[in-house]
C-alpha positions in Angstrom: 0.0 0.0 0.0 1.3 3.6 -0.8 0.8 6.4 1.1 -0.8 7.9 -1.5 -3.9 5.3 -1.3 -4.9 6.2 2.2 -8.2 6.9 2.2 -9.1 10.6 4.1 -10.8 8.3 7.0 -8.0 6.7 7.7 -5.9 9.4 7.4 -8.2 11.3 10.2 -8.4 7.6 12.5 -4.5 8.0 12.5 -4.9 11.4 13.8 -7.3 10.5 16.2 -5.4 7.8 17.7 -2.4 9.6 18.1 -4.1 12.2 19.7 -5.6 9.9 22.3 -2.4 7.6 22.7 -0.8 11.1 23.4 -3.9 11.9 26.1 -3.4 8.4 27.9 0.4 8.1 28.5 0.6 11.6 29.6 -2.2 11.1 32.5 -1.0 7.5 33.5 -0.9 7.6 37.4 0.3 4.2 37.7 4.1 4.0 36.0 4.7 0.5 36.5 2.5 -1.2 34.9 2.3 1.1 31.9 2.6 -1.5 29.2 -0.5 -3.2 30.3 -2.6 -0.3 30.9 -1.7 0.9 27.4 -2.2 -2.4 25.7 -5.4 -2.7 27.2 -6.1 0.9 26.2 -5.6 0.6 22.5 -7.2 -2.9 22.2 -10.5 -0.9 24.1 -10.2 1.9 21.5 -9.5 -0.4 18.3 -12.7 -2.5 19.3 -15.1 0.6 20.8 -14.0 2.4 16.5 -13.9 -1.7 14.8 -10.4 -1.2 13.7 -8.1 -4.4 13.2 -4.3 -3.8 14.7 -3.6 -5.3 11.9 -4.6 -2.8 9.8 -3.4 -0.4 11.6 0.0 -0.9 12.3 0.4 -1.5 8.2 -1.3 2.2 7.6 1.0 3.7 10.1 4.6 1.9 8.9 3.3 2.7 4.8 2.3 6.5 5.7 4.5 9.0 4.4 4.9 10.8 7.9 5.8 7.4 9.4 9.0 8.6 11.3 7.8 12.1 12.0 4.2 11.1 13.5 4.3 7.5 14.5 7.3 6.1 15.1 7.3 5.9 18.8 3.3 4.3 18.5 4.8 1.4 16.0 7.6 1.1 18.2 5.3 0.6 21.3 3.8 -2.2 19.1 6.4 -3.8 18.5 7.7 -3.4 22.1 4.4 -5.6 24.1 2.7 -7.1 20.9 -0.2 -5.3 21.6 -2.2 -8.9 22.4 -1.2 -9.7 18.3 -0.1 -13.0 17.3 1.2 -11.5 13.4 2.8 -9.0 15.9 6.3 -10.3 16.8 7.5 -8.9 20.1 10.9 -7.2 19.2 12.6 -4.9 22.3 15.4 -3.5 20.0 13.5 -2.6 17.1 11.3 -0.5 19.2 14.1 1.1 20.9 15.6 2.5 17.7 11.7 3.3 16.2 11.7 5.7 19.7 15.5 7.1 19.1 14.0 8.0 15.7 12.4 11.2 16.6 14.1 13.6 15.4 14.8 16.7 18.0 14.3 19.7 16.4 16.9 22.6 17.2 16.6 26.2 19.4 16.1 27.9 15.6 12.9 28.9 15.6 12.3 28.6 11.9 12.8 25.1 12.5 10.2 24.9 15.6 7.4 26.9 12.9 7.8 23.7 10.8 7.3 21.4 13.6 3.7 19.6 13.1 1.7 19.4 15.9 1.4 15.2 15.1 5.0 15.5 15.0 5.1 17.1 18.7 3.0 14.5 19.9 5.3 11.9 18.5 8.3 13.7 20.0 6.3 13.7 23.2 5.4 10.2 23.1 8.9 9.0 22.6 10.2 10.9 25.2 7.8 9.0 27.5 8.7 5.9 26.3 12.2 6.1 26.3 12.5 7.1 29.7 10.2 4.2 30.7 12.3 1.6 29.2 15.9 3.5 30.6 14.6 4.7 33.9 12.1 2.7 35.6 13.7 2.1 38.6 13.3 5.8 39.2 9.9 5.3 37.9 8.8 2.8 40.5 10.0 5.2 43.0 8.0 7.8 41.9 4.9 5.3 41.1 5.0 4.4 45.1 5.3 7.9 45.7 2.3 8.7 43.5 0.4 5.8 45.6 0.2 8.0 48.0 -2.2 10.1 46.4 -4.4 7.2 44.6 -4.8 5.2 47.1 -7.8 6.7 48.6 -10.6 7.5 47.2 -10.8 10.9 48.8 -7.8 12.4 49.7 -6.2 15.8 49.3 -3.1 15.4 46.8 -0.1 17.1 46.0 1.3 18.3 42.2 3.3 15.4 41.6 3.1 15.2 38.2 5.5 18.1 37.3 6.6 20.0 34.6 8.7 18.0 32.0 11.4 19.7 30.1 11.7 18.4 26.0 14.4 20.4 24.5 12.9 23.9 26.0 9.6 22.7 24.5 7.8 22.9 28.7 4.4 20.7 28.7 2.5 20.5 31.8 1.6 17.2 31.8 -1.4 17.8 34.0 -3.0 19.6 30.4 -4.1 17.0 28.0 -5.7 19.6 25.6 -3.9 19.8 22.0 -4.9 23.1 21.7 -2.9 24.2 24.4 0.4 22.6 22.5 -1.1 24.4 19.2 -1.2 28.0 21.0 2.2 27.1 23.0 4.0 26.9 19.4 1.7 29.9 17.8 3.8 32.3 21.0 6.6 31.0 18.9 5.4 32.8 16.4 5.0 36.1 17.7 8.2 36.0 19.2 7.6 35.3 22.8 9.3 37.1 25.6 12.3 34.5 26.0 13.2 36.1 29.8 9.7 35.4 30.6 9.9 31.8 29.9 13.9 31.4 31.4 12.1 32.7 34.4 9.4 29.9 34.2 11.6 26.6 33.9 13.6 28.1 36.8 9.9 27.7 38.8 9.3 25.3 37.7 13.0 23.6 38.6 12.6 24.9 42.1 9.3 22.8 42.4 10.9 19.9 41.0 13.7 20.2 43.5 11.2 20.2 46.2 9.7 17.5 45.3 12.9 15.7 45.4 14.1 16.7 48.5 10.3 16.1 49.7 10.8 12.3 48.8 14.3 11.5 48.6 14.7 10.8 45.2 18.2 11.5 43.9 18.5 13.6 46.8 19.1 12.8 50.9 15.5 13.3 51.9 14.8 16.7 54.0 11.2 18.0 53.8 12.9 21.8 55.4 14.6 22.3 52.0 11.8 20.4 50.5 9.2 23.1 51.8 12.1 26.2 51.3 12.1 25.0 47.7 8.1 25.0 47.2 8.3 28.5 48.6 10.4 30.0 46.9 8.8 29.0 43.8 5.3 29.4 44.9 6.3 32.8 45.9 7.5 33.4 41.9 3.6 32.2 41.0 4.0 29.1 40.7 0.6 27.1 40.4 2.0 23.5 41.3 4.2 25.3 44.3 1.4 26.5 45.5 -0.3 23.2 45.3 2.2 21.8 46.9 2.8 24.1 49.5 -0.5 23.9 50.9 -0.3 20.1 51.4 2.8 20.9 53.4 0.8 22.8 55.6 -1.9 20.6 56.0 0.3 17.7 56.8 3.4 19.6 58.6 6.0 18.4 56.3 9.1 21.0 56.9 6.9 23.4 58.4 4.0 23.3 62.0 1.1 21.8 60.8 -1.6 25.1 59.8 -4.7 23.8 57.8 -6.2 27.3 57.8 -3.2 28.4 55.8 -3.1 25.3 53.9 -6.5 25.8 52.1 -5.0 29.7 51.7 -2.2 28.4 49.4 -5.0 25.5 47.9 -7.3 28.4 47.0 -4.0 30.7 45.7 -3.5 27.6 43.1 -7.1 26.6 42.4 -7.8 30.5 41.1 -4.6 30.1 39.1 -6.2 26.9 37.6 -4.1 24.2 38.9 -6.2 21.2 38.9 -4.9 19.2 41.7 -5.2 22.4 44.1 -9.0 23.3 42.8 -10.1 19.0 43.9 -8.3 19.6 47.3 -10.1 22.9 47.8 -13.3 20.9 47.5 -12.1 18.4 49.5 -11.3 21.3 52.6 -15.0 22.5 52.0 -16.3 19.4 52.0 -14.3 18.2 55.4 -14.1 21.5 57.0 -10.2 21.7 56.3 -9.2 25.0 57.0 -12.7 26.3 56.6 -15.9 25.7 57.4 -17.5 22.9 55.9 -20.0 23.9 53.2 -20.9 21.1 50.6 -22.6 23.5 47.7 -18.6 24.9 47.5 -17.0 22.0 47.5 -18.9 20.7 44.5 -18.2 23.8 42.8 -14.7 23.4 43.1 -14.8 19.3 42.0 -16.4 20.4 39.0 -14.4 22.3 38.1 -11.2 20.1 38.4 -13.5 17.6 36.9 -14.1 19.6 33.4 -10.5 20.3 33.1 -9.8 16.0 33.2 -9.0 15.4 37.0 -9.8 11.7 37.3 -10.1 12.2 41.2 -12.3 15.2 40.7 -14.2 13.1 37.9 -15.1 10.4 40.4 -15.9 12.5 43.4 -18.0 14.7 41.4 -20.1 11.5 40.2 -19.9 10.7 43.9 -21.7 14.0 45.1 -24.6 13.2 42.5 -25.1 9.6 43.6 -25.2 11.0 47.3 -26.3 14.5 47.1 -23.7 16.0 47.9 -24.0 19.8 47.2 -25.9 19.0 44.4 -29.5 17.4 43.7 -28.9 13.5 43.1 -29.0 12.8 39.6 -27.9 9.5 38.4 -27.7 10.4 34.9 -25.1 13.1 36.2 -23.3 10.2 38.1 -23.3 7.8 35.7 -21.7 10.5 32.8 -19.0 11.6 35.5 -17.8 7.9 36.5 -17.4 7.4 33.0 -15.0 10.1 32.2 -13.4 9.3 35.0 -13.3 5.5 34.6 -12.2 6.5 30.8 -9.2 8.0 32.4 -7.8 5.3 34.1 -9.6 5.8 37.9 -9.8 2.9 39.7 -12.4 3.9 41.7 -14.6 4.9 39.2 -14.2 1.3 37.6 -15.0 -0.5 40.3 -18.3 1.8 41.2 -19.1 1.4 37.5 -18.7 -2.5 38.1 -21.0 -2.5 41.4 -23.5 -0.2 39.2 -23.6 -2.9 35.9 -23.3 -5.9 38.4 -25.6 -4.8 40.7 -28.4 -2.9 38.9 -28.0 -3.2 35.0 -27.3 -7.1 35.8 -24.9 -6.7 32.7 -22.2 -9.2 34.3 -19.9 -9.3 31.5 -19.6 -5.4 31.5 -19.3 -5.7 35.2 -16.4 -8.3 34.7 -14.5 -6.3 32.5 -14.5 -2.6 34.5 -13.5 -5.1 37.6 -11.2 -6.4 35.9 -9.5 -3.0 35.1 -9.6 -1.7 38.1 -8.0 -4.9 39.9 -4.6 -4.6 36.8 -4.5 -0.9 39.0 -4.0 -3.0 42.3 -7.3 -1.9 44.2 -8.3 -4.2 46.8 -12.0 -4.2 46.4 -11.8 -4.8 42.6 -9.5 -7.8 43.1 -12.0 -9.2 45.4 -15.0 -8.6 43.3 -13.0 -10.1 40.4 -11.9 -13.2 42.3 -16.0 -13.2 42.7 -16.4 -12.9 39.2 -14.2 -16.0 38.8 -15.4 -18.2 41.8 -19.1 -18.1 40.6 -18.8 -17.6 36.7 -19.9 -13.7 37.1 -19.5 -12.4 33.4 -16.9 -14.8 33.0 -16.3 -18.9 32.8 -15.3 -20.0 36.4 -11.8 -20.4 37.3 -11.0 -21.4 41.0 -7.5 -20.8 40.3 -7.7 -17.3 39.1 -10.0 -16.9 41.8 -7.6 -17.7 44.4 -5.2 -15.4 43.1 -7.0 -12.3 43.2 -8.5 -13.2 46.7 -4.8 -13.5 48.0 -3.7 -10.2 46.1 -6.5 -8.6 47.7 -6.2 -10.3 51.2 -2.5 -9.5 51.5 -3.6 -6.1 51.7 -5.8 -6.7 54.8 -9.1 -6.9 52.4 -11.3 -9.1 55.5 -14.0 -10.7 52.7 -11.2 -12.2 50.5 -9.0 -13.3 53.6 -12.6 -15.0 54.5 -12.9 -16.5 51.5 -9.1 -17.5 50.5 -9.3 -19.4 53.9 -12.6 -21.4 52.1 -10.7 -22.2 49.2 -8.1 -23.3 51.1 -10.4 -25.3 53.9 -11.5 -27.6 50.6 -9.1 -27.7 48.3 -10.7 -25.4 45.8 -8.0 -23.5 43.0 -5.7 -24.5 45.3 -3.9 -27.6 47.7 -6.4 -27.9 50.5 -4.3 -27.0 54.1 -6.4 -26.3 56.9 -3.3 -24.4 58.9 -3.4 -21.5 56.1 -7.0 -22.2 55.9 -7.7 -20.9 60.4 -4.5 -18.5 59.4 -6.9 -16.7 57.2 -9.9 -17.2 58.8 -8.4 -15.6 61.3 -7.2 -12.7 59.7 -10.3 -12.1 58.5 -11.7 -12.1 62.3 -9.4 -9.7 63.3 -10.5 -7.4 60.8 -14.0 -8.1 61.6 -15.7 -10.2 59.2 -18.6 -12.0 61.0 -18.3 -15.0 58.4 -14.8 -15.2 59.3 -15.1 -15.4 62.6 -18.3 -18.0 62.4 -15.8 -20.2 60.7 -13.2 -20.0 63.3 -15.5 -21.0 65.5 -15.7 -24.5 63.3 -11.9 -24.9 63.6 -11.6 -24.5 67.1 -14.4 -27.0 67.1 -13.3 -29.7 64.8 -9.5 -28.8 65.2 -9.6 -28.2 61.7 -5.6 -26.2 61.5 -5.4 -25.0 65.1 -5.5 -27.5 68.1 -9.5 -28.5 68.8 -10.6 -26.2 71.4 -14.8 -25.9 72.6 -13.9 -24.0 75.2 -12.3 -21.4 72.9 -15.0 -21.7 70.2 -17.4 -21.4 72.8 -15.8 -18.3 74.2 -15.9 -16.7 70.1 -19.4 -17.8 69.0 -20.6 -16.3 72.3 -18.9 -12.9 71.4 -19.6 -13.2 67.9 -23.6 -13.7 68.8 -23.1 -10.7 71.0 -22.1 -8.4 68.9 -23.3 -9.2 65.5 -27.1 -10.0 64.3 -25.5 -13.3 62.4 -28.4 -15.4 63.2 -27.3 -18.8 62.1 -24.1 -18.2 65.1 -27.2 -17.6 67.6 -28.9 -20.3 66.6 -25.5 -22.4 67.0 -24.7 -21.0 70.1 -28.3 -21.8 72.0 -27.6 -25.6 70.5 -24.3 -25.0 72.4 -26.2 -24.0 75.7 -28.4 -27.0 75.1 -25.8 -29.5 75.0 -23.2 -28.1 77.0 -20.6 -27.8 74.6 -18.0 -25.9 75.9 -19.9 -24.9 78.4 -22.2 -25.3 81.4 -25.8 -26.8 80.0 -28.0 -24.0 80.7 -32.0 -24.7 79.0 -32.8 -21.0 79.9 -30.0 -19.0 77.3 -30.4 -21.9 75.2 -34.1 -21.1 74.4 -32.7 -17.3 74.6 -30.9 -17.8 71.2 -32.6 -19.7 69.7 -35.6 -17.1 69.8 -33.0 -14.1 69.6 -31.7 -16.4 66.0 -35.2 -16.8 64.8 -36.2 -13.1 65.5 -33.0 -12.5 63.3 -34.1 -14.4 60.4 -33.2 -17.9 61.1 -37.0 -18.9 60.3 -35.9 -22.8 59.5 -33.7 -24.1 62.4 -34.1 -21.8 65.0 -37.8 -21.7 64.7 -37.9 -25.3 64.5 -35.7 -25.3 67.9 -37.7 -22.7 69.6 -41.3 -25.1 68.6 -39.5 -27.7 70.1 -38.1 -25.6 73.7 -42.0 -24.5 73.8 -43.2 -28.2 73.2 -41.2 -29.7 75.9 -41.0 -27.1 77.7 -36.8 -27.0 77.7 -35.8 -23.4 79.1 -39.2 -21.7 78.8 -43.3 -22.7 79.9 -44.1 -25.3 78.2 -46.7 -23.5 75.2 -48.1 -25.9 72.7 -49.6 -23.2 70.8 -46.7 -21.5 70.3 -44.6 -24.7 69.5 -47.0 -25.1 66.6 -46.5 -21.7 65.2 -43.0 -22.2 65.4 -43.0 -25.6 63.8 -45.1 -24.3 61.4 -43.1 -21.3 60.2 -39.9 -23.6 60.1 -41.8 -26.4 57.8 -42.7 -23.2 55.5 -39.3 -22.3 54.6 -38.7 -25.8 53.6 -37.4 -27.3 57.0 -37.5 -31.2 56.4 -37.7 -31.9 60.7 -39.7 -29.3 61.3 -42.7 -30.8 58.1 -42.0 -33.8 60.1 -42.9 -32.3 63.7 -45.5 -30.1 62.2 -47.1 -33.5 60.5 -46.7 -35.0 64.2 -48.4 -32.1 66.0 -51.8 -32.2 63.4 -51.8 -36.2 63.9 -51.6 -36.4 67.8 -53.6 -32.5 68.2 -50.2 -31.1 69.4 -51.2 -27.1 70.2 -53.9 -27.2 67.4 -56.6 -30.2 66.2 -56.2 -33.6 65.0 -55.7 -33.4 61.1 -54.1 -36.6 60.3 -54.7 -35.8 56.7 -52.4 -32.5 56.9 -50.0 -34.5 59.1 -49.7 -37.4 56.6 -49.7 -35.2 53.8 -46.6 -33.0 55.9 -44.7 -36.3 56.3 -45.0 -37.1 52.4 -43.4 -33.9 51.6 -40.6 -33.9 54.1 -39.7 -37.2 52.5 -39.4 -35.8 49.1 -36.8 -33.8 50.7 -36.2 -30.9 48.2 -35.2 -27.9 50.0 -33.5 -29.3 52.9 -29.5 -28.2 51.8 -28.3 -28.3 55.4 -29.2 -32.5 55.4 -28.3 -33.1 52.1 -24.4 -31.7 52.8 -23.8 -34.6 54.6 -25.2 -37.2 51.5 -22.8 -38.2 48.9 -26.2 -39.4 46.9 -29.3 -38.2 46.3 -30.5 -42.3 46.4 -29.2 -42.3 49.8 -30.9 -39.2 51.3 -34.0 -40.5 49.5 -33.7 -43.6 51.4 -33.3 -42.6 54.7 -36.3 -39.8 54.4 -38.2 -42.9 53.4 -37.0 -45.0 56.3 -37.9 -41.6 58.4 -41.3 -41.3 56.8 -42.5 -44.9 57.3 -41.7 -44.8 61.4 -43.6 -41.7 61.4 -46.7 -42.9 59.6 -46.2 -46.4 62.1 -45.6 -43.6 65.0 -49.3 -42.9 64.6 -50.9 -46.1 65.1 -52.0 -47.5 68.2 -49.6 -50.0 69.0 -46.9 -47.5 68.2 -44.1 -48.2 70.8 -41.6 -49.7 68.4 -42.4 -47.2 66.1 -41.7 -44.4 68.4 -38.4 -46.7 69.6 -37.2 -46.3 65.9 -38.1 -42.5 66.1 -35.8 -42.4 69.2 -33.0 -43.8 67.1 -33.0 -41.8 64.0 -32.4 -38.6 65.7 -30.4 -39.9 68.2 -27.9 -41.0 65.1 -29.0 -38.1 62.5 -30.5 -40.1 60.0 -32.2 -37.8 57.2 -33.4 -34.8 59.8 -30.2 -34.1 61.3 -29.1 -34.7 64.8 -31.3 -34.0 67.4 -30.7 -35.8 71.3 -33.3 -33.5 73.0 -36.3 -35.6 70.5 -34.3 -38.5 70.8 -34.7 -38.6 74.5 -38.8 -38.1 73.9 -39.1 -40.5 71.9 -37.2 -42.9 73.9 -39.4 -42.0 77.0 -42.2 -42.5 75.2 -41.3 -45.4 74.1 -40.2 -46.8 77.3 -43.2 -45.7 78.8 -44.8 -48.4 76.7 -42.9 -50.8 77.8 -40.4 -50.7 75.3 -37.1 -52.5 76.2 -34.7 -51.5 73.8 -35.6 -47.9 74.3 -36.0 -48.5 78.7 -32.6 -49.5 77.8 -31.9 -46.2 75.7 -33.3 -44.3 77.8 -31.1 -45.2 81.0 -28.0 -44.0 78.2 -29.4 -41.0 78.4 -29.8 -40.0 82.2 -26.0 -42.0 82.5 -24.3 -39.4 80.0 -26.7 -36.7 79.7 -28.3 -37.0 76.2 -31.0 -34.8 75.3 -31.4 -34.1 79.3 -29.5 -34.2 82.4 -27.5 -37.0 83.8 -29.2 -38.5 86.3 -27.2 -42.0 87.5 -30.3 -43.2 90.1 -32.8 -42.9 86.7 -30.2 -44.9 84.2 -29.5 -47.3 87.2 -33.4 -48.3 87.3 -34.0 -48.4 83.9 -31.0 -50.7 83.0 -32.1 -52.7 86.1 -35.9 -52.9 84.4 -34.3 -53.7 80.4 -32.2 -56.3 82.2 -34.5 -58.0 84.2 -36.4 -58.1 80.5 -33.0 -60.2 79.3 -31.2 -56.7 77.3 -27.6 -57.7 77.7 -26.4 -54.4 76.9 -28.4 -53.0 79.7 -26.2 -55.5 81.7 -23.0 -54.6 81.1 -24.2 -51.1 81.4 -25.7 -52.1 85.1 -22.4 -54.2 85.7 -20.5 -51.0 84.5 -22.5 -48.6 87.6 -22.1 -51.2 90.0 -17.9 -51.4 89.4 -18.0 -47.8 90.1 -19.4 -47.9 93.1 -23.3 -47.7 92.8 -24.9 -48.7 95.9 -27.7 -51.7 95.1 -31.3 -50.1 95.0 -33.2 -50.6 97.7 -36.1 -52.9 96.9 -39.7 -52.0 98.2 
C-alpha cells in the first residue's frame, strides 16, 4: 500500500489515535504497569472504533509521515505485541523506532515547521524512552504517587510536574492539544524568552522540592523540601502552591496550619491548577481550613472535573449519587464515573462495576471494569474479580484465578477475600487444601472483623480443623460473635451449644434465649424449628403448645424437612392445634421428598441415599401414629439420636425414647437409662439410668447388663427394693 492510497478516514483515525495515545500516557498515574494499561487501552479503542491492529499498524509503517508522526506508536507495538499474534515482540526494534524522533533545534524557523502530530510523536517517545531507561526511578515515583491514589478521597499534591523536552515545557497535567497548538503559535509572535527562562527556573525549584520532599536522587529533607516550594510558589507558581499547601496541611518541613493550607489550595485553584481546585473541595467538604460547606466544594470538584481530573471526575459522580451539594441525579453520576473511569480511575471502575453488576445485571460489562480496576492494584476490585471467577460472574469460572486475586486482595488486609481465600483453602478449591493456612486466614479475617470469618473460626476450634481443637475457645468466640453481630445462624448455634453443654455449662434458659433471639434475626428454618421444640417440651421456657405449633409451622414453611416432620406429628396427635391426620400425613410425604432441605443433604454423597433414609424416616412416622406404636416411636428415638435424614437431634431423641419406654419398650428403657447415664437430650441423672437398666435387664437386654455391671464397678450402691 502507498501512502498515496490512504483513504481521508483513515488518514483522520490516525490522527485520532495519536491524539488519544498522546492523552493516555501523559495522565498514566500508575508507571509500573504502563505497558499493560496501554495495551489494554488501545485494544479498548481499536474495538469501541472496529479497527483491526492489523490494519493499523500496516497504515502507520506505509504513511509518508511514518518517522515524524508515528514512530514511537509502531515502536510501542512492537515493544508488548499489543495482544497480536502477526505482531512479533521485538525490544530492539522498538528502541531504535523511539531514538527516531528527530529533535528539532533552538532555531525557531525550524520549531514553525514542527507539526503538531510530529510534537505528539516527540512527546510520546520521550515518555517511552525514559520508561524503558529509567524505571527504577519510575517505580519510585509510582509508590510515591500511591500515596495520592490510594484513597478514594484524599487531598493530593502536584506530583506530576513540569517536563522539560528540549525547552519545548508541557504541563503534563493539560491534555488539551490546543494548548500545544497556542504554545507553538507564542513562537510565532516571538515570545518574551526572559519570561519563559524565568518559568523553567519555577518550575525547577518545584521539582527540587519534590525531590528533597521524597528523597529521590537527593538525601531526603522535607525543610529544604518546603524552602524549595516557597520560593517557587512565591515566583507564582501554580504547582508550588499546590504543593505548599499540602505541606501545611500535613506539617511536612513546616507546624502543621490547615487554615493556611487551604489559603495556598485556594492561591493555586484561582490560578487553575487542577490538583489544588479537587483539594479545595475536599477542605469544603471536610471543613479543612474552613468551614465545611458542601454546595462549595462541589463547585470546586467540577471544576477540576471539566479540566480531566480523574479524582475530581469520580468525586463529582460521587456528590450526584449522594447529594452531595448538588440534587442526586444518576444520569449526572453515571456520565462523571465514566469520564473518569475513561481515564484510568480505579475507583470509578469499580463503582461502574458494582453499578452494571448490581443494577443493570450486565455481568460481562461488570467483569471487565472489575477487571480493570484490579490490573490498577485496588483491593475491592480484586475481590470482586476473584467473585467474578469463583461463581462464573461475566466470566467462565476459574477457581484458580480466583484464588489469586482473593490473595492479592487479602495481602492487603481486604477481611472478605481473607474470609474466602481461607474457604478455598479449607476444601481444596483453585488451590492444595491446608487447613493451617486455611484458620490462618480465617483468622485474619476475624481480626478485621468479618462476622463470616469469625463464624468459621468458630468451626476450627471446634473440629481442630488447623489449630489444636478447642470448645472451650470456640465457645468463648461464637458467644462474642452472637453478641455483637445480628448473624443469626451463630445464635442459633450458640443456643444448641447452651443445650448441650458444649463448651460450656448446659444452661435450657440461654439456650431457648438464642434460639428465639436467631429466629427473631431471620433464622426462620432451624431456629424456629428449635424454639417449637423448647415450647413443646418445655426445655428453658413454659411449656406452650400453641406456640410450639406456630414455630414448627413457620420452620416447615421455609422448607425445613424436621420441622414438616414435627408439624405432621403435632396435626396427627392435636399437638397445640386439632387432629388433622390428613395435613400430618400429607406433611410427612413432603418432608420425604426432601427438596429444600440443603443443610441435610451436605452430609449425603447421593441423592439415592438421602432418599432412602427420608423414606426409612417417613415410614416410622406414619407407624408412629398407630395404636400399638411403641416400636415405632423406639425407631423414632434412634433416628435422631444418630441423625439419620433430619439431622441430629438428642433432646427428640430422648422423647421418643421416653415414650417409648413408657410403653414398655425394652430397647428404648434401655436407651433411655444412656441418656440419664451421659446426659443426652437431658440431664445425667445416674439413680434414673440405674433403674432403667435394672428394668431392660430383668427383661433379658444384655447391653443393659453390662451397662448395670459397669454402675455397680463404680461404686453404685444396690437399690433398695420396696
Amino acid at each position: 500500500m502507498s501512502p498515496n492510497n490512504i483513504s481521508k478516514n483513515d488518514e483522520d483515525f490516525l490522527k485520532e489515535f495519536l491524539k488519544e495515545f498522546y492523552r493516555k500516557i501523559i495522565n498514566l498515574e500508575n508507571y509500573i504497569k504502563y505497558e499493560e494499561l496501554l495495551s489494554d487501552w488501545i485494544q479498548n479503542f481499536f474495538i469501541e472504533k472496529e479497527k483491526d491492529s492489523k490494519i493499523i499498524l500496516k497504515l502507520m509503517e506505509n504513511h509518508e509521515e511514518r518517522e515524524n508522526w508515528f514512530s514511537s506508536i509502531i515502536g510501542f507495538f512492537y515493544e508488548n505485541g499489543i495482544n497480536n499474534d502477526n505482531i512479533i515482540i521485538d525490544k530492539n526494534k522498538s528502541l531504535k523506532l523511539y531514538s527516531l524522533v528527530s529533535i528539532y533545534n533552538d532555531d525557531k524557523k525550524n520549531k514553525n515547521l514542527i507539526s503538531t502530530y510530529q510534537i505528539l510523536n516527540i512527546i510520546i517517545s520521550k515518555y517511552l524512552l525514559s520508561f524503558y531507561y529509567y524505571k527504577d526511578i519510575l517505580y519510585k515515583r509510582d509508590l510515591i504517587a500511591k500515596e495520592f491514589r490510594n484513597s478514594e478521597i484524599a487531598n493530593v499534591m502536584s506530583y506530576n510536574q513540569f517536563e522539560s523536552f528540549n525547552g519545548l515545557e508541557i504541563n503534563i497535567c493539560n491534555d488539551e492539544i490546543n494548548y500545544i497548538e497556542k504554545y507553538f503559535e507564542s513562537f510565532v509572535k516571538d515570545s518574551n524568552e526572559s519570561q519563559n527562562v524565568k518559568k523553567k527556573e519555577l518550575m525547577e525549584l518545584n521539582n527540587l522540592g519534590y525531590l528533597y520532599q521524597y528523597g529521590i536522587g537527593k538525601k531526603k529533607d522535607e525543610f529544604k523540601a518546603f524552602e524549595f516550594y516557597l520560593e517557587s510558589a512565591e515566583g507564582g507558581n501554580s504547582d508550588a502552591l499546590n504543593n505548599l499547601g499540602y505541606c501545611y496541611q500535613n506539617g511536612i518541613g513546616i507546624e502543621k496550619d490547615e487554615k493556611k493550607a487551604f489559603e495556598w489550595y485556594l492561591k493555586a485553584g484561582n490560578d487553575g491548577n487542577l490538583y489544588a481546585q479537587y483539594n479545595i473541595g475536599i477542605c469544603y467538604q471536610n471543613g479543612i481550613g474552613v468551614k465545611k460547606d458542601n454546595e462549595k466544594a462541589f463547585e470546586w470538584y467540577f471544576k477540576s472535573a471539566e479540566r480531566g481530573y480523574s479524582s475530581a471526575q469520580n468525586t463529582l459522580g460521587n456528590c450526584y449519587q449522594n447529594e452531595i451539594g448538588i440534587e442526586k441525579d444518576l444520569g449526572e453520576a453515571t456520565f462523571w464515573y465514566n469520564k473518569a473511569a475513561e481515564n484510568g480511575n480505579k475507583f470509578a471502575q469499580y463503582t461502574l462495576g458494582k453499578w452494571y453488576h448490581e443494577v443493570m445485571y450486565d455481568e460481562i460489562k461488570a467483569f471487565e471494569l472489575y477487571r480493570k480496576s484490579a490490573k490498577q492494584e485496588y483491593k475491592d476490585a480484586q475481590f470482586q474479580l476473584g467473585c467474578c471467577y469463583d461463581y462464573g460472574i461475566g466470566t467462565v469460572i476459574n477457581q484458580g484465578k480466583a484464588f489469586e486475586l482473593y490473595k492479592m486482595a487479602a495481602e492487603k488486609g481486604h477481611a472478605s477475600a481473607q474470609n474466602n481465600l481461607g474457604f478455598l483453602y479449607k476444601y481444596g478449591e483453585g488451590t492444595e487444601k491446608d487447613l493451617n493456612k486455611a484458620a490462618y486466614w480465617y483468622n485474619k479475617s476475624a481480626e478485621n472483623g468479618n462476622k463470616f470469618a469469625q463464624y468459621h473460626l468458630v468451626d476450627c476450634y471446634m473440629n481442630g480443623e488447623g489449630v489444636e481443637k478447642d470448645e472451650k475457645k470456640a465457645f468463648k468466640l461464637l458467644k462474642n460473635l452472637s453478641e455483637k453481630s445480628d448473624l443469626a445462624d451463630a445464635q442459633c448455634d450458640l443456643g444448641y451449644y447452651y443445650e448441650n453443654g458444649i463448651g460450656t455449662k448446659k444452661d435450657l434458659k440461654k439456650a431457648a434465649y438464642w434460639y428465639q433471639k436467631a429466629a427473631d434475626n431471620g433464622n426462620n428454618d432451624v431456629a424456629s424449628c428449635n424454639v417449637g421444640e423448647c415450647y413443646e417440651l418445655g426445655n428453658g421456657v413454659n411449656k406452650d403448645l400453641v406456640k410450639a405449633f406456630d414455630y414448627y409451622k413457620k420452620s416447615a414453611e421455609n422448607g425445613f424437612i424436621s420441622a414438616k416432620f414435627y408439624l405432621g406429628y403435632c396435626y396427627i396427635n392435636g399437638i397445640g392445634t386439632e387432629i388433622n391426620r390428613e395435613k400430618g400425613f400429607k406433611l410427612y410425604n413432603e418432608a420425604a421428598r426432601y427438596n429444600n432441605n440443603i443443610s441435610i443433604l451436605s452430609f449425603y454423597d447421593n441423592d439415592d441415599e438421602i432418599f432412602d433414609d427420608l423414606e426409612k424416616v417417613n415410614y416410622w412416622y406414619h407407624k408412629a401414629a398407630e395404636d400399638d406404636n411403641k416400636i415405632a416411636l423406639y425407631e423414632l428415638g434412634r433416628i435422631h439420636e444418630s441423625g439419620i435424614g433430619v439431622g441430629i437431634n438428642f433432646v427428640r431423641a430422648f422423647e421418643f425414647y421416653k415414650k417409648s419406654a413408657n410403653q414398655g419398650c425394652i430397647e428404648a428403657q434401655y436407651k433411655l437409662g444412656c441418656c440419664y447415664n451421659t446426659g443426652i437430650g437431658t440431664d445425667i441423672d445416674k439413680k434414673l439410668a440405674f433403674d432403667l437398666f435394672e428394668l431392660a435387664a430383668m427383661e433379658g437386654n444384655s447391653d443393659a447388663l453390662e451397662c448395670l455391671a459397669l454402675l455397680y464397678e463404680q461404686g453404685m450402691e444396690e437399690k433398695d427394693k420396696k
